[in-house]
C-alpha positions as a printed NumPy array, in Angstrom:
array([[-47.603,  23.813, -17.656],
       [-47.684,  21.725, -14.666],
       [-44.889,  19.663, -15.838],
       [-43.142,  22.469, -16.399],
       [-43.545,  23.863, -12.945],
       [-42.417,  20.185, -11.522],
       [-39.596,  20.247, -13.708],
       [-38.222,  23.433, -12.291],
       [-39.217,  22.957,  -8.521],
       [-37.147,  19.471,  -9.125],
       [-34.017,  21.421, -10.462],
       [-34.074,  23.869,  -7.988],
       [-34.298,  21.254,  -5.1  ],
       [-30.878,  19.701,  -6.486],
       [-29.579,  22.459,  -6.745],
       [-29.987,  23.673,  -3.337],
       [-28.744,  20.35 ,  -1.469],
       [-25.504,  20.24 ,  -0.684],
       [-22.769,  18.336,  -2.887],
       [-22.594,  15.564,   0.079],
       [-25.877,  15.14 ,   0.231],
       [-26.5  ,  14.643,  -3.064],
       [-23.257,  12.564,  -4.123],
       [-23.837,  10.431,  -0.757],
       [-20.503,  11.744,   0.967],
       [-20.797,  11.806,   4.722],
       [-18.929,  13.99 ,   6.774],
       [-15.565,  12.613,   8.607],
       [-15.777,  10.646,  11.637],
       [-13.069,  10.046,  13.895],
       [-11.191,   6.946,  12.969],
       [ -8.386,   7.124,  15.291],
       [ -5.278,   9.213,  16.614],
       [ -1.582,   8.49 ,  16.903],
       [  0.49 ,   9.22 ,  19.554],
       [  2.558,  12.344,  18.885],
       [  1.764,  12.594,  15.331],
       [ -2.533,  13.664,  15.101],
       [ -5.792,  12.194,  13.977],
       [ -7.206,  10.381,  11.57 ],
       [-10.568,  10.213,  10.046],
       [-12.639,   8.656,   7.838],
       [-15.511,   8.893,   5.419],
       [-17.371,   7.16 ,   2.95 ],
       [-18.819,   8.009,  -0.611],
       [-22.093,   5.846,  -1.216],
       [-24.553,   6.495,  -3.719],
       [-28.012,   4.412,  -3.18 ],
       [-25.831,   1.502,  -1.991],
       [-24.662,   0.283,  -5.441],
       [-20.794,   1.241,  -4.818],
       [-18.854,   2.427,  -2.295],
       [-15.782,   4.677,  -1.704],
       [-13.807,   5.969,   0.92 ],
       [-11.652,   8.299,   2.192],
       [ -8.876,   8.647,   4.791],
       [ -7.768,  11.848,   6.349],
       [ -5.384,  13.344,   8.834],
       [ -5.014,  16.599,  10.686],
       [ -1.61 ,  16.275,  12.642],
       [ -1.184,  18.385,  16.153],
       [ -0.56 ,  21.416,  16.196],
       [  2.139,  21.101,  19.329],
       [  4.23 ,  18.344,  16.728],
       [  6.584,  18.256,  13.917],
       [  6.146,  18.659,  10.47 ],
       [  5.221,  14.939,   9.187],
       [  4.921,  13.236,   6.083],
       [  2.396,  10.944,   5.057],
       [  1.966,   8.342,   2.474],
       [ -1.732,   6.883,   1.402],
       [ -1.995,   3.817,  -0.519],
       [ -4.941,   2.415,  -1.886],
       [ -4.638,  -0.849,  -4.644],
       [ -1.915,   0.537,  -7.43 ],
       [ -2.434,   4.358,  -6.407],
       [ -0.115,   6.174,  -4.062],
       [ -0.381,   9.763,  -3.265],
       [  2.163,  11.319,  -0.98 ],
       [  1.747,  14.682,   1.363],
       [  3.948,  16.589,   3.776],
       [  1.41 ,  17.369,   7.115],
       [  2.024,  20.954,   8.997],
       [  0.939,  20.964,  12.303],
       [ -2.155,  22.662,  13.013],
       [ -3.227,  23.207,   9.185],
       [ -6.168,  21.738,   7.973],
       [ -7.112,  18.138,   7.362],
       [ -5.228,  16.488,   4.252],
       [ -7.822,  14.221,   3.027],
       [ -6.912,  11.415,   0.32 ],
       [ -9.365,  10.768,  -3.043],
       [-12.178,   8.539,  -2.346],
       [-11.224,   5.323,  -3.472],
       [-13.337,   2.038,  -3.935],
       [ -9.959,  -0.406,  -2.772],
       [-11.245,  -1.828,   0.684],
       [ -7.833,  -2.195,   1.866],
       [ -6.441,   1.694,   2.396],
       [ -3.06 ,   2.454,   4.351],
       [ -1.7  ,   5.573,   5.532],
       [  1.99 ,   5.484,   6.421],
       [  3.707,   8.121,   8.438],
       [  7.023,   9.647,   9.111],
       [  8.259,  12.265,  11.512],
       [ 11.768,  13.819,  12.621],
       [ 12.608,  15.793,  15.118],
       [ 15.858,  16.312,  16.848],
       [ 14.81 ,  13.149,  19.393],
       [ 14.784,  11.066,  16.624],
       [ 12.197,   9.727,  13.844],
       [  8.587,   8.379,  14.62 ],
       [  7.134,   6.196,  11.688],
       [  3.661,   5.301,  12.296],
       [  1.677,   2.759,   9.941],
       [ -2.325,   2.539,   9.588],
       [ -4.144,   0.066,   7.43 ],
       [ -8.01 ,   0.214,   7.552],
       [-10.068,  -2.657,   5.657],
       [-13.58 ,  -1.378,   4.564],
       [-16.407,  -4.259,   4.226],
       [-18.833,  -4.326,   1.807],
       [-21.078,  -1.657,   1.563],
       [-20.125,   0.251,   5.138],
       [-22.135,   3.638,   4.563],
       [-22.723,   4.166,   8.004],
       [-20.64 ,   6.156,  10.618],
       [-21.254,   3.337,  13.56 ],
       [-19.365,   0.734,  10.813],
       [-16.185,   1.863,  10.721],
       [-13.539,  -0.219,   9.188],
       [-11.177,  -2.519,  11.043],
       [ -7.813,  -1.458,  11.763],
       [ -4.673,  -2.118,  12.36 ],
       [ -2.237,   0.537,  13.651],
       [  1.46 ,   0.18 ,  14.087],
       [  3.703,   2.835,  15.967],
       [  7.313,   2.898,  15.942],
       [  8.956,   4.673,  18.694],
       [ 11.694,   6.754,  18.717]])
C-alpha cells in the first residue's frame, strides 16, 4: 500500500512540473540584437548534464521590415520569413555547437543582410555562459 501511495505521489509530481523543468529547457536569455533588424536569444536543452542542445531565436522590431531568416546548424537548415512585432521564431534545439542565423531585409532604402554565428562549449547549461559570437552587419 505504501508503495502504492509513493508511486502515485511520484506521478503526480511529474506531472505537475512544467515541460522545461522537467526536460531541462531554460527559458531564453538575451543573446544579442541587430541594428534595425531585432533580437536574438538563446537557450539551452540539458538533461542531468549528459548532452546538450540549443536553441536560437529572434523576435524582429516591430518599427522594421518584414525579414527573412535562415538558421543553420551542421547539415540542417530551416528557413523563416520574420514579421515585425509577432512573436519569437525559435529554431529546434540542436546538439551542433556551431549554430548561425543569417538575415535578410528590403526595404525601399535598400537591403540589410545581417550574419550571426554563435559557438556553444561543452556542456554550457547556464544562462551566465553564453556562447561566443560573432556578428556581421551589412549596411545598406
Amino acid at each position: 500500500m505504501r508503495a502504492a501511495i509513493a508511486i502515485a505521489a511520484a506521478v503526480a509530481a511529474v506531472a505537475l512540473l512544467p515541460a522545461s523543468a522537467a526536460s531541462g529547457r531554460q527559458k531564453p536569455y538575451v543573446l544579442t540584437a541587430l541594428a534595425d533588424i531585432g533580437t536574438v536569444y538563446w537557450r539551452y536543452d540539458c538533461v542531468h548534464y549528459r548532452a546538450s542542445e540549443w536553441s536560437l531565436g529572434v523576435r524582429v522590431f516591430p518599427t522594421t521590415a518584414t525579414t527573412g531568416v535562415a538558421f543553420r546548424a551542421g547539415g540542417f537548415t530551416r528557413r523563416r520569413t520574420a514579421q515585425p512585432g509577432y512573436p519569437t521564431i525559435w529554431f529546434p534545439f540542436r546538439p551542433e555547437r556551431r549554430q548561425r542565423l543569417s538575415f535578410v531585409q528590403g526595404t525601399e532604402a535598400g537591403t540589410l543582410r545581417a550574419r550571426i554565428t554563435a559557438r556553444f562549449r561543452g556542456l554550457d547549461c547556464e544562462s551566465y555562459r553564453p556562447p561566443r559570437l560573432s556578428v556581421q552587419l551589412y549596411p545598406r
